[in-house]
mmCIF file of the N, C-alpha and C atoms, coordinates in Angstrom:
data_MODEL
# 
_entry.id   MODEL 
# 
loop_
_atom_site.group_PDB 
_atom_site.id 
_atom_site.type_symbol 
_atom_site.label_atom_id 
_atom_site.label_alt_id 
_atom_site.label_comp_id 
_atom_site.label_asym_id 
_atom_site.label_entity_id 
_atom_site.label_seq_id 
_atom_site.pdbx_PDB_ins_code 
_atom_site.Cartn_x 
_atom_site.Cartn_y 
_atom_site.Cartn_z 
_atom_site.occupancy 
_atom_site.B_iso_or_equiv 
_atom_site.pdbx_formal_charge 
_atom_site.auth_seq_id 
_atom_site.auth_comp_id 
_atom_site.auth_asym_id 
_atom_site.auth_atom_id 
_atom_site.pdbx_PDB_model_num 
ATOM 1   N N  . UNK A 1 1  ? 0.838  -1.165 0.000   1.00 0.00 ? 1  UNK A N  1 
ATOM 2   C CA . UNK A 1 1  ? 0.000  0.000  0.000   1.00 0.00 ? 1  UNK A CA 1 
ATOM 3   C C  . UNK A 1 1  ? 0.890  1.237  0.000   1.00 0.00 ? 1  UNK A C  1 
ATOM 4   N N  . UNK A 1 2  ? 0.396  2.223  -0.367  1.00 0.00 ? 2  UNK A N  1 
ATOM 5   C CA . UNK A 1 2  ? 1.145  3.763  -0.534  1.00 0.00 ? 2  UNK A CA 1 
ATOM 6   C C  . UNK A 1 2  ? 0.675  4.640  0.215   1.00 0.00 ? 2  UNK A C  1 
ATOM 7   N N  . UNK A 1 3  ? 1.577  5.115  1.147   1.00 0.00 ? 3  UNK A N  1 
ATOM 8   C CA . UNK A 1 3  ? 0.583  6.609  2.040   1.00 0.00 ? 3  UNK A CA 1 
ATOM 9   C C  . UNK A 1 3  ? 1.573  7.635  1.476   1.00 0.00 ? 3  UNK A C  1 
ATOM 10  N N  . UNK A 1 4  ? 0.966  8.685  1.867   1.00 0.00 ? 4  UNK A N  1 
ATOM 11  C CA . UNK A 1 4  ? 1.500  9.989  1.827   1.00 0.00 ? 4  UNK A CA 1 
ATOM 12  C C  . UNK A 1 4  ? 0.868  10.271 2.594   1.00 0.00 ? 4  UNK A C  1 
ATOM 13  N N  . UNK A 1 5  ? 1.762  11.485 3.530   1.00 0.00 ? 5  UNK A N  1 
ATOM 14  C CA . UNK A 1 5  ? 1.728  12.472 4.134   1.00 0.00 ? 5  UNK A CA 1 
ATOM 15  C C  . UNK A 1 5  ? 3.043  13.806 4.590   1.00 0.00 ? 5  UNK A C  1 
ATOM 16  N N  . UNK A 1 6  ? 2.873  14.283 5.651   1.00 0.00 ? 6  UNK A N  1 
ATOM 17  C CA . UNK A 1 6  ? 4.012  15.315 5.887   1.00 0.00 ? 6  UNK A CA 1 
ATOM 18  C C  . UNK A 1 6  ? 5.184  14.516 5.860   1.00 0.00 ? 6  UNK A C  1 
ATOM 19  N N  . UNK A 1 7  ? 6.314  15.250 5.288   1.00 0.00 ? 7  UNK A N  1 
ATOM 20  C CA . UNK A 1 7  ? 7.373  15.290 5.478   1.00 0.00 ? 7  UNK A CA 1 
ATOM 21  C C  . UNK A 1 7  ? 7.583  14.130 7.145   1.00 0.00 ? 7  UNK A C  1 
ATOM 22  N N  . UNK A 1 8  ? 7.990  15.146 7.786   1.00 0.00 ? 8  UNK A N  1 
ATOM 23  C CA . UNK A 1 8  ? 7.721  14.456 9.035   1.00 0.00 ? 8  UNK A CA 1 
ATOM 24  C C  . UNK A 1 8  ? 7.648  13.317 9.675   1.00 0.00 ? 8  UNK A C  1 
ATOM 25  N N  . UNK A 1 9  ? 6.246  13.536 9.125   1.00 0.00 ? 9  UNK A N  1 
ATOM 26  C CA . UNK A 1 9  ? 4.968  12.444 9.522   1.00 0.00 ? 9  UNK A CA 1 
ATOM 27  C C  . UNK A 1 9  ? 5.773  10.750 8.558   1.00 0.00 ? 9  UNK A C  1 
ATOM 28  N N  . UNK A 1 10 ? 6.164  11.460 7.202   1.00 0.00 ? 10 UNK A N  1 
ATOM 29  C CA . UNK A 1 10 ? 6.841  9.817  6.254   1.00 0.00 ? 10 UNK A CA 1 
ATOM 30  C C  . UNK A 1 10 ? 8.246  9.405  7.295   1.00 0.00 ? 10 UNK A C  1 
ATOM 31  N N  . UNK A 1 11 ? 8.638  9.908  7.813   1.00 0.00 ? 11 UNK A N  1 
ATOM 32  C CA . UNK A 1 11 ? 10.175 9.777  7.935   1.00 0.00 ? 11 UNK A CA 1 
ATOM 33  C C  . UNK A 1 11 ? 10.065 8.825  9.417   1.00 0.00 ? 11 UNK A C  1 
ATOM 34  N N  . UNK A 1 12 ? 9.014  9.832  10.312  1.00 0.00 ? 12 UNK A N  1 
ATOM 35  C CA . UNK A 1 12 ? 8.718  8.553  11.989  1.00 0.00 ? 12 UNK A CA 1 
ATOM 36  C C  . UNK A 1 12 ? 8.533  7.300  11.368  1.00 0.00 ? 12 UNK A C  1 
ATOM 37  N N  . UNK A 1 13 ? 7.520  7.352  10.519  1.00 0.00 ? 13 UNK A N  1 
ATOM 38  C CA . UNK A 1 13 ? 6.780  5.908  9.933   1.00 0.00 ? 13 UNK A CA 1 
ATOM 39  C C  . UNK A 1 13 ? 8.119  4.962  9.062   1.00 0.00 ? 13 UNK A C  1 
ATOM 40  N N  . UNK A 1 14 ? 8.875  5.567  8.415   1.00 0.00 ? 14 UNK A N  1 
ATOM 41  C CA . UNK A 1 14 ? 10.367 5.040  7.854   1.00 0.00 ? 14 UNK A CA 1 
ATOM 42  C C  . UNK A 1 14 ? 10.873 4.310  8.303   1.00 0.00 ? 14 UNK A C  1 
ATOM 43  N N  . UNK A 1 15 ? 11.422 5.440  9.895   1.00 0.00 ? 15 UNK A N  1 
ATOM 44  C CA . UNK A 1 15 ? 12.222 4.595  10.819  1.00 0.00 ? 15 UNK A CA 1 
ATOM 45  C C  . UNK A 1 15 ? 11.568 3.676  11.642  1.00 0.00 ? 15 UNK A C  1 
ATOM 46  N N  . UNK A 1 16 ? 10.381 3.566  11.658  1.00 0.00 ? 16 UNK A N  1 
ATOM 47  C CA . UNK A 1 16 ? 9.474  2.465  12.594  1.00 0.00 ? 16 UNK A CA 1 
ATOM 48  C C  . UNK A 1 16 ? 9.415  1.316  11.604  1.00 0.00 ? 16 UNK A C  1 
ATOM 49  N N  . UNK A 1 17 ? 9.230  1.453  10.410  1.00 0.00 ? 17 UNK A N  1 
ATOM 50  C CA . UNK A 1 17 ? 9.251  0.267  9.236   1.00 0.00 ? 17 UNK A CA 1 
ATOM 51  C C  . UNK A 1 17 ? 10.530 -0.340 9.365   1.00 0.00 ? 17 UNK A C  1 
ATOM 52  N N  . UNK A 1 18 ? 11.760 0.323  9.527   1.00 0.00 ? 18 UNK A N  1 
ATOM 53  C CA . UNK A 1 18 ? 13.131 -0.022 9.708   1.00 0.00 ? 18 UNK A CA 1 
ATOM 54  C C  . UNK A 1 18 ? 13.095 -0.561 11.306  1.00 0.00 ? 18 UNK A C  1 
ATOM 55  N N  . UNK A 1 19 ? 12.722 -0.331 11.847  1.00 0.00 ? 19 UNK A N  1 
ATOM 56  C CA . UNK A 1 19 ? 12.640 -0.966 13.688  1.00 0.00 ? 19 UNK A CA 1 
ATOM 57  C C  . UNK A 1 19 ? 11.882 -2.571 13.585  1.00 0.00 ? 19 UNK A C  1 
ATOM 58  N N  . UNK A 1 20 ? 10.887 -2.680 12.911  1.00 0.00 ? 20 UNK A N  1 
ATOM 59  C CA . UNK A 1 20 ? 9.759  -3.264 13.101  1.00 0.00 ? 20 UNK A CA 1 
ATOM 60  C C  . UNK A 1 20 ? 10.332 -4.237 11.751  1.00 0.00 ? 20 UNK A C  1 
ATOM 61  N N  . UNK A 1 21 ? 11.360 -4.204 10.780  1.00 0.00 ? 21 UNK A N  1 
ATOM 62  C CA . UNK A 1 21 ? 11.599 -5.003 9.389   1.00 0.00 ? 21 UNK A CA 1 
ATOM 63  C C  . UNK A 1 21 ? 10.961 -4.788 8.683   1.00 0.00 ? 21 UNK A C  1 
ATOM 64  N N  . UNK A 1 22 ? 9.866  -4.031 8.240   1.00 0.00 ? 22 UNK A N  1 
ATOM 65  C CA . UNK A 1 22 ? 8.662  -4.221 7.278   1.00 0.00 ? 22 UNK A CA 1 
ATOM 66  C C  . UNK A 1 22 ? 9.315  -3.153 6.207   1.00 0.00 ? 22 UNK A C  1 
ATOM 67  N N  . UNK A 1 23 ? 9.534  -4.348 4.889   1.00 0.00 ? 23 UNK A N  1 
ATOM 68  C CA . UNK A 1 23 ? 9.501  -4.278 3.550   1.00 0.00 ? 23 UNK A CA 1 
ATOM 69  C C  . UNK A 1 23 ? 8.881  -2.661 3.343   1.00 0.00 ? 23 UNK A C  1 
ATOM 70  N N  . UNK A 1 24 ? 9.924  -1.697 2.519   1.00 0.00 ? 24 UNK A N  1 
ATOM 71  C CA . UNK A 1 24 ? 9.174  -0.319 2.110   1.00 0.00 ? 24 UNK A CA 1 
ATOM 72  C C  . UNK A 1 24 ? 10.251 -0.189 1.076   1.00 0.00 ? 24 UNK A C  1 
ATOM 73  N N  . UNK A 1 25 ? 9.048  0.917  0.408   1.00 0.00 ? 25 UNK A N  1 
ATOM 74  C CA . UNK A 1 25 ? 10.467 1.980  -0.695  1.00 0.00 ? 25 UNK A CA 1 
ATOM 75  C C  . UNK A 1 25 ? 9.491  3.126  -0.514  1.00 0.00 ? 25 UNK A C  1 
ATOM 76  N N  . UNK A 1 26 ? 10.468 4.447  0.058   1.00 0.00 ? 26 UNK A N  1 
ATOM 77  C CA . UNK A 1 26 ? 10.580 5.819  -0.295  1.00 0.00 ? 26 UNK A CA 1 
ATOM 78  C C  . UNK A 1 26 ? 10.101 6.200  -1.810  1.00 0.00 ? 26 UNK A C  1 
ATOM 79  N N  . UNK A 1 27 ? 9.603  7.785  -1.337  1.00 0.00 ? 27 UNK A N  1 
ATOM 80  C CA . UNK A 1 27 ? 9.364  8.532  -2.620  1.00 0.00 ? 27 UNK A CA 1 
ATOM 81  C C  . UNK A 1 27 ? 9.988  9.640  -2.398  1.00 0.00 ? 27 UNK A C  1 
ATOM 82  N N  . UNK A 1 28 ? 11.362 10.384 -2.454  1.00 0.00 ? 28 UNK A N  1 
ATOM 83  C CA . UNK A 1 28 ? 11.349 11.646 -2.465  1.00 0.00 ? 28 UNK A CA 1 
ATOM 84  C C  . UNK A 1 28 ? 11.411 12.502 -3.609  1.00 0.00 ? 28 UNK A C  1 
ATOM 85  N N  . UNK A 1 29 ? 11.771 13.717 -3.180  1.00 0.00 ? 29 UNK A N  1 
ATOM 86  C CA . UNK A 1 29 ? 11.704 14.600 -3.785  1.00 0.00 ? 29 UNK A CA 1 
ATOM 87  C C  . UNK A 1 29 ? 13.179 14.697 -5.185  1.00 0.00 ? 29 UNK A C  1 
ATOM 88  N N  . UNK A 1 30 ? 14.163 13.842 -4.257  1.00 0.00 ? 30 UNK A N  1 
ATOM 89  C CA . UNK A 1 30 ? 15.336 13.807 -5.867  1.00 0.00 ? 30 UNK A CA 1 
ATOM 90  C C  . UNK A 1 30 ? 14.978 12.950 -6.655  1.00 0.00 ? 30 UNK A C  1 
ATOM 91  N N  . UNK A 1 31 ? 13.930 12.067 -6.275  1.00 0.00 ? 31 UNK A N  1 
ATOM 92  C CA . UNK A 1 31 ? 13.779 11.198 -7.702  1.00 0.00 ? 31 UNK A CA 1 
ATOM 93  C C  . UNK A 1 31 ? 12.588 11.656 -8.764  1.00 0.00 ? 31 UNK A C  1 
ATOM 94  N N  . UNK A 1 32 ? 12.241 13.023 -8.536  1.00 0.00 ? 32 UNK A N  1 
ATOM 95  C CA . UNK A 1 32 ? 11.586 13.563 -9.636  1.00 0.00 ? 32 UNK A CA 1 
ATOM 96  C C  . UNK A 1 32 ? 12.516 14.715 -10.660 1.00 0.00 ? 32 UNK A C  1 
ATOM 97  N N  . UNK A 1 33 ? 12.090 14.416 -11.879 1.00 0.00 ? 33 UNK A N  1 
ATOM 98  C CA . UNK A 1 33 ? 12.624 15.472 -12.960 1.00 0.00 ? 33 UNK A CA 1 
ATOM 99  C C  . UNK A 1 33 ? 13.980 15.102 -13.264 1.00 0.00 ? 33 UNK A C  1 
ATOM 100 N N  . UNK A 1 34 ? 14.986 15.390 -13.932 1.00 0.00 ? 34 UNK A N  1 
ATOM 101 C CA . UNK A 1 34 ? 15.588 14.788 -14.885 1.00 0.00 ? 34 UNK A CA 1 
ATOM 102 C C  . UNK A 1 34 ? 15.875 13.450 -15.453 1.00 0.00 ? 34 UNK A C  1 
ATOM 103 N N  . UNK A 1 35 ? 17.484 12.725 -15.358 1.00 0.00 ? 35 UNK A N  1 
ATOM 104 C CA . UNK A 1 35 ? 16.873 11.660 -16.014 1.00 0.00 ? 35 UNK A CA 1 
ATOM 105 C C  . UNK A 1 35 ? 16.805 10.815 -14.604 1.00 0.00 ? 35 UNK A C  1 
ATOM 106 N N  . UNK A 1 36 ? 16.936 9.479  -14.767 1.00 0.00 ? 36 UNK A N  1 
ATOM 107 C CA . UNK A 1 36 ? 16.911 8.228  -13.899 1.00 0.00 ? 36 UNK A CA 1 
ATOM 108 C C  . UNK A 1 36 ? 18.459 8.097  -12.980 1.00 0.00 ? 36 UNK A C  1 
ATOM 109 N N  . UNK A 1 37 ? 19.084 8.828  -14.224 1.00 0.00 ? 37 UNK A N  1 
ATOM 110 C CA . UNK A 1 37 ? 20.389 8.881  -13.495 1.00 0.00 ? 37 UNK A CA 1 
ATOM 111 C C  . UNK A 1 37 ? 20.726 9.736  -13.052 1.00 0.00 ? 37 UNK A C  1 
ATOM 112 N N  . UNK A 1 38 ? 20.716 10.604 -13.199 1.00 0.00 ? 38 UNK A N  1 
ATOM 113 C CA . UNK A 1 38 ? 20.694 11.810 -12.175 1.00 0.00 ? 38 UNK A CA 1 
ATOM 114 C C  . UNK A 1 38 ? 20.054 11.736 -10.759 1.00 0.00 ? 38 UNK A C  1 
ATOM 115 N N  . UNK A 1 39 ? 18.606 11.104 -10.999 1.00 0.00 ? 39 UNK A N  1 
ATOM 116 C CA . UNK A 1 39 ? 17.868 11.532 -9.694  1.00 0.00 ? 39 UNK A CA 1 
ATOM 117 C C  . UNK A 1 39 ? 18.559 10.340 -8.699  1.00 0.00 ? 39 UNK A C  1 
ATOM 118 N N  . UNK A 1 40 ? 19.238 9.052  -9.163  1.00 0.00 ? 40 UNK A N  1 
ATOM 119 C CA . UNK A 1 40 ? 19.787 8.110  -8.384  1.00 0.00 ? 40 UNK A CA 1 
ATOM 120 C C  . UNK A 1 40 ? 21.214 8.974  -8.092  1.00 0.00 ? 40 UNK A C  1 
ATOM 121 N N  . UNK A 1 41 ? 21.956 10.331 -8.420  1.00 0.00 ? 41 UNK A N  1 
ATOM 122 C CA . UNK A 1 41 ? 22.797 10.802 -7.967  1.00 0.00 ? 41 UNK A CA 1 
ATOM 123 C C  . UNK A 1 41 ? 22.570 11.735 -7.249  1.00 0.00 ? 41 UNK A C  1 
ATOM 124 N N  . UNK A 1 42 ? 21.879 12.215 -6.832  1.00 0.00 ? 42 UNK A N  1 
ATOM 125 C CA . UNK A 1 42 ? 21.033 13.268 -6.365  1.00 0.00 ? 42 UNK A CA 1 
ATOM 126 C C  . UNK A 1 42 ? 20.454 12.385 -4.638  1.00 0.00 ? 42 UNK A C  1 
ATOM 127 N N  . UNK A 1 43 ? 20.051 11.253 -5.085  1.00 0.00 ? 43 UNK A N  1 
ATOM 128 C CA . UNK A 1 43 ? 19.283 10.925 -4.210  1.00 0.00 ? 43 UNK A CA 1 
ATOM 129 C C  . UNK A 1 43 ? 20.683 10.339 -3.545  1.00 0.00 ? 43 UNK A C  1 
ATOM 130 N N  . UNK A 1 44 ? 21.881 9.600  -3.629  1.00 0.00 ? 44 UNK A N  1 
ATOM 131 C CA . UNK A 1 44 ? 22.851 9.358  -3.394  1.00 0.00 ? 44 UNK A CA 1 
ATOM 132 C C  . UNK A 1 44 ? 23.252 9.881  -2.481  1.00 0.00 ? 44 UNK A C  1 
ATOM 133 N N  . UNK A 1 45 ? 23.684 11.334 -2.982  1.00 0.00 ? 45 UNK A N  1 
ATOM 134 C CA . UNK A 1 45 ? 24.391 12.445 -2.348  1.00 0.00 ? 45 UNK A CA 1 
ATOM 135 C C  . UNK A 1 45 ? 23.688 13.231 -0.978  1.00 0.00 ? 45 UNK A C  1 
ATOM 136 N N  . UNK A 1 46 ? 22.244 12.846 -0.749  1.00 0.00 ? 46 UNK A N  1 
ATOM 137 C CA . UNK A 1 46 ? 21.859 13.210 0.436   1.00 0.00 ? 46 UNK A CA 1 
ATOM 138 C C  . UNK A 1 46 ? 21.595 12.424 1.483   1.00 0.00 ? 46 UNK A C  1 
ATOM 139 N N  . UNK A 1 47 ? 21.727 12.765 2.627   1.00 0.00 ? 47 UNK A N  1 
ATOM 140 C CA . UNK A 1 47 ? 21.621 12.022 4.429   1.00 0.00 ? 47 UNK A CA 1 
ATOM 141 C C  . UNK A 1 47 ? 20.177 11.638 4.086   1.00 0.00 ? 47 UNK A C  1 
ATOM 142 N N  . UNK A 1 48 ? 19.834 10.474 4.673   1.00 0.00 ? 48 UNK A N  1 
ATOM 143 C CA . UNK A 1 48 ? 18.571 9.892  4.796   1.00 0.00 ? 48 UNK A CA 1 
ATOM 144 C C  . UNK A 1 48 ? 17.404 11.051 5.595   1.00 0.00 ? 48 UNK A C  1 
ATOM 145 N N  . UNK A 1 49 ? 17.733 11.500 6.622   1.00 0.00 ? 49 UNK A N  1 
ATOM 146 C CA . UNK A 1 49 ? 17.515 12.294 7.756   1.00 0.00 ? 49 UNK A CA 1 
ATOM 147 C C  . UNK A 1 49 ? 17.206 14.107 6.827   1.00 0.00 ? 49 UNK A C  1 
ATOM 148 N N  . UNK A 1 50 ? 17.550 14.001 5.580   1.00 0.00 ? 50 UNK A N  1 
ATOM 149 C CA . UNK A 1 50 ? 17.582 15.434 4.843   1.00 0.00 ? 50 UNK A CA 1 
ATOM 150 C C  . UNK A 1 50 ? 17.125 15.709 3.816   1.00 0.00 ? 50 UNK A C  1 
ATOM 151 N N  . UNK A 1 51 ? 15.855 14.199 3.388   1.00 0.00 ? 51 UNK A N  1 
ATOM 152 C CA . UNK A 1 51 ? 15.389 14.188 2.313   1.00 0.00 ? 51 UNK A CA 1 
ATOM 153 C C  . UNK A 1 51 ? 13.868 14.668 2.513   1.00 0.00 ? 51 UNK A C  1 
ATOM 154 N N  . UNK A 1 52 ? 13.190 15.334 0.869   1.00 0.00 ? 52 UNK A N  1 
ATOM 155 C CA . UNK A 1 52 ? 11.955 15.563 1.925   1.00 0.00 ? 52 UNK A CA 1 
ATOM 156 C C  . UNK A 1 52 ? 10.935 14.731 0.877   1.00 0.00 ? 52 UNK A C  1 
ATOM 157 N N  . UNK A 1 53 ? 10.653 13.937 1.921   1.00 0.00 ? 53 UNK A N  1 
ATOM 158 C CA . UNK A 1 53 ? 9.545  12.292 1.214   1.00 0.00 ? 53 UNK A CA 1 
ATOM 159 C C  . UNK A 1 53 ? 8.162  12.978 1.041   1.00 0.00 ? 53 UNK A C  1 
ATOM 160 N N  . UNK A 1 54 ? 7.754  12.432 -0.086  1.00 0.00 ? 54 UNK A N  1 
ATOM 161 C CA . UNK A 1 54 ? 6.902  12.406 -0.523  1.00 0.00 ? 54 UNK A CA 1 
ATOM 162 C C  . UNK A 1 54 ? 5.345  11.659 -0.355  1.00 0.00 ? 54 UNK A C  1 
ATOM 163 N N  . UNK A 1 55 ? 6.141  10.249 -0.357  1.00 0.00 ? 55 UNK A N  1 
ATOM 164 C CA . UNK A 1 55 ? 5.453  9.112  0.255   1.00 0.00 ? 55 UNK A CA 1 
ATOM 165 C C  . UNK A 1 55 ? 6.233  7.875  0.304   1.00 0.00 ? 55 UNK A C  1 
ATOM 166 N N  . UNK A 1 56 ? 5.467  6.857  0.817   1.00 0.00 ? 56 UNK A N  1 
ATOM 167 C CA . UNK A 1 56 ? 5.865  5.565  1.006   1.00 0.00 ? 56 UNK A CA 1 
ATOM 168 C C  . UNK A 1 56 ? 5.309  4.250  0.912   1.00 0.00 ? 56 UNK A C  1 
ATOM 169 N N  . UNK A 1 57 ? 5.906  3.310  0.512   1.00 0.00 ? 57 UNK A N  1 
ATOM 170 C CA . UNK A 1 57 ? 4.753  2.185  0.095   1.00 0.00 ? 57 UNK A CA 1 
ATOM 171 C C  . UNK A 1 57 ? 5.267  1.216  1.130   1.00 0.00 ? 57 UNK A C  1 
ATOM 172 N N  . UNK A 1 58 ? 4.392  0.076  1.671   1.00 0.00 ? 58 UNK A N  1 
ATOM 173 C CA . UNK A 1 58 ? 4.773  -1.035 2.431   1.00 0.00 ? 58 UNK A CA 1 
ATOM 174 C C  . UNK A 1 58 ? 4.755  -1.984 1.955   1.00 0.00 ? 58 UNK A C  1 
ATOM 175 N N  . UNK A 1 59 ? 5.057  -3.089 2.387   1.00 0.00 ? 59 UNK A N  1 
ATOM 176 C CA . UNK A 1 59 ? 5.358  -4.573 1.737   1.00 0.00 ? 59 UNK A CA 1 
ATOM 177 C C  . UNK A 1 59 ? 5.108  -5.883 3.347   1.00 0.00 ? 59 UNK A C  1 
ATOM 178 N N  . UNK A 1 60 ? 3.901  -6.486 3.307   1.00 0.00 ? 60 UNK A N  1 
ATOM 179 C CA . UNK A 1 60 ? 3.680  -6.651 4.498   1.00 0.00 ? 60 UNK A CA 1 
ATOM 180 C C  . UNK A 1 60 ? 2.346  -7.516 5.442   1.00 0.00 ? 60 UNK A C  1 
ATOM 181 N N  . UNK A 1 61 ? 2.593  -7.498 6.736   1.00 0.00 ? 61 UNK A N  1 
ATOM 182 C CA . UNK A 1 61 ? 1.155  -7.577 6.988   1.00 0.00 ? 61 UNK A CA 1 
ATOM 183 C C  . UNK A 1 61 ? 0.914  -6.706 7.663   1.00 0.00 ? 61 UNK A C  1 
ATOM 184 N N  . UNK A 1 62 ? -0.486 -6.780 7.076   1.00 0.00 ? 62 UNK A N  1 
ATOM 185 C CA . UNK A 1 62 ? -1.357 -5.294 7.275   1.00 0.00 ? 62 UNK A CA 1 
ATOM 186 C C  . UNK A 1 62 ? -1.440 -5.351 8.892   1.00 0.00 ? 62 UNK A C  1 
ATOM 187 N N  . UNK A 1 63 ? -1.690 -6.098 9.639   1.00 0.00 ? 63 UNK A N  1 
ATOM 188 C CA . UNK A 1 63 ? -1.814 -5.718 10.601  1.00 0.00 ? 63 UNK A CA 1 
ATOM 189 C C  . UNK A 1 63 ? -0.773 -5.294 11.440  1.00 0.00 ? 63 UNK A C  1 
ATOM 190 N N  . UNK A 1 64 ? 0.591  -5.318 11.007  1.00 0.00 ? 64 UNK A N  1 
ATOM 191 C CA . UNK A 1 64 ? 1.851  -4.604 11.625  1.00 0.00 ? 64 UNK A CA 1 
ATOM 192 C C  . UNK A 1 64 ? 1.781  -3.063 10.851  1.00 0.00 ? 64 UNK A C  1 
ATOM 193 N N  . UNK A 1 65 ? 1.724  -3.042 9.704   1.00 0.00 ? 65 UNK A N  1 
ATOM 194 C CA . UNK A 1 65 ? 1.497  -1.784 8.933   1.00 0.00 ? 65 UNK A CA 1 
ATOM 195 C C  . UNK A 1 65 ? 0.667  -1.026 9.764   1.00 0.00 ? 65 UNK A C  1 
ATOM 196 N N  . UNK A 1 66 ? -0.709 -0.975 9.557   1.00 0.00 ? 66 UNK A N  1 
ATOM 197 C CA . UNK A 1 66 ? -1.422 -0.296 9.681   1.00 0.00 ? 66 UNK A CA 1 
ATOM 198 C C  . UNK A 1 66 ? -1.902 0.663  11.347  1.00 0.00 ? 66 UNK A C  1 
ATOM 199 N N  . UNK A 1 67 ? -1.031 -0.243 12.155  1.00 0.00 ? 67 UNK A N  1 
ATOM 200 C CA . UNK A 1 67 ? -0.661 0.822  13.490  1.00 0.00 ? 67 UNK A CA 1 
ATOM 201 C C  . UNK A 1 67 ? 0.339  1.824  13.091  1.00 0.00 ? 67 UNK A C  1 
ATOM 202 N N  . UNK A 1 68 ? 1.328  1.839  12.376  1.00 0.00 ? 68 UNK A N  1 
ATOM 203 C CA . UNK A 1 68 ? 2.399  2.538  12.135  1.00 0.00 ? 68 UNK A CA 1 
ATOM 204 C C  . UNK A 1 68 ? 1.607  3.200  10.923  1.00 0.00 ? 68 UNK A C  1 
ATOM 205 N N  . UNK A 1 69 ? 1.117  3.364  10.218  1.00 0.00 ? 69 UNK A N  1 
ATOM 206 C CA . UNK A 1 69 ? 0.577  4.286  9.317   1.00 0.00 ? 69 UNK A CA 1 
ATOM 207 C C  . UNK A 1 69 ? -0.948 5.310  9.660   1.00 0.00 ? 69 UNK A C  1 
ATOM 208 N N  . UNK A 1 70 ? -1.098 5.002  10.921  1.00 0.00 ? 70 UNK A N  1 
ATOM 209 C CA . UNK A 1 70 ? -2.735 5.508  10.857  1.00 0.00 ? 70 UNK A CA 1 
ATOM 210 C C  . UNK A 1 70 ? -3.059 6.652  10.650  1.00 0.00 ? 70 UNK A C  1 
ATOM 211 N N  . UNK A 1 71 ? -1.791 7.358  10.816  1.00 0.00 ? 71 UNK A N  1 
ATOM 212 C CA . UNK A 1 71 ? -1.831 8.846  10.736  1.00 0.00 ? 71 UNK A CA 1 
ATOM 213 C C  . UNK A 1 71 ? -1.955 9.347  9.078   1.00 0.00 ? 71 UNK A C  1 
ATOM 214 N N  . UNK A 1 72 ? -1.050 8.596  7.915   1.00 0.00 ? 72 UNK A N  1 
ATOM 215 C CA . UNK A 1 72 ? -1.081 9.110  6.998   1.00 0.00 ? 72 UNK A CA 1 
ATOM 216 C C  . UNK A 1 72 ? -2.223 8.576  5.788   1.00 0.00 ? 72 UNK A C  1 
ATOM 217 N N  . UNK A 1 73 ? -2.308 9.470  5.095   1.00 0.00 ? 73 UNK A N  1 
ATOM 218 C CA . UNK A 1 73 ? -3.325 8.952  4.138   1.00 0.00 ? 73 UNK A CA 1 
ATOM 219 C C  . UNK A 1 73 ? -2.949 8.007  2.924   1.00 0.00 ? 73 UNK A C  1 
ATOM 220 N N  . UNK A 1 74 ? -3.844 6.884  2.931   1.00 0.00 ? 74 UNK A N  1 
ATOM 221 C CA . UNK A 1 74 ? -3.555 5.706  1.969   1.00 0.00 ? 74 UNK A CA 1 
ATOM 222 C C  . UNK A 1 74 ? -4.192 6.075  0.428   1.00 0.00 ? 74 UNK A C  1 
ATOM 223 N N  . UNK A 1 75 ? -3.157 5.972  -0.317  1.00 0.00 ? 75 UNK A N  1 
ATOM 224 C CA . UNK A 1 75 ? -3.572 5.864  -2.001  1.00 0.00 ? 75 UNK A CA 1 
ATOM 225 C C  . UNK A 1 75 ? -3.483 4.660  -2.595  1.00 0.00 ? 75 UNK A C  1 
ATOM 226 N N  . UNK A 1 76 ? -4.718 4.024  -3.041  1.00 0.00 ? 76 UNK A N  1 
ATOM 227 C CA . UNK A 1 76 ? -5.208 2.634  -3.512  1.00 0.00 ? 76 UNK A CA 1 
ATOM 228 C C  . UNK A 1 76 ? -5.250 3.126  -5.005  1.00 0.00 ? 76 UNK A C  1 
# 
């Protein structure tokens, strides 16, 4: 599943996915606009802690997910 929300709000939920093991991939903000390679150098070159996310998808069971996401809004 995919949420978005604040800045913020993606990054607690990140590091709780990383605490907890649950399967994710990030959306930020360097992997939009030029090419593929660029935005993988871009996205490279910045601290995890300094990116500003967009959203996030899980990989999982829902019932570990969905305490750690309640706050942000889900796109189906």
């Amino acid at each position: 599943m995919f949420y978005g929300g604040k800045n913020n709000e993606i990054k607690k939920v990140r590091r709780k996915f990383e605490e907890e093991s649950i399967l994710f991939v990030d959306f930020t903000e360097t992997m939009t606009g030029d090419t593929y390679e660029e935005q993988l150098i871009k996205t490279k070159e910045i601290n995890t802690e300094e990116h500003n996310y967009y959203g996030i998808l899980a990989f999982g069971e829902i019932e570990k997910i969905n305490p750690i996401t309640k706050r942000l809004s889900l796109f189906k």
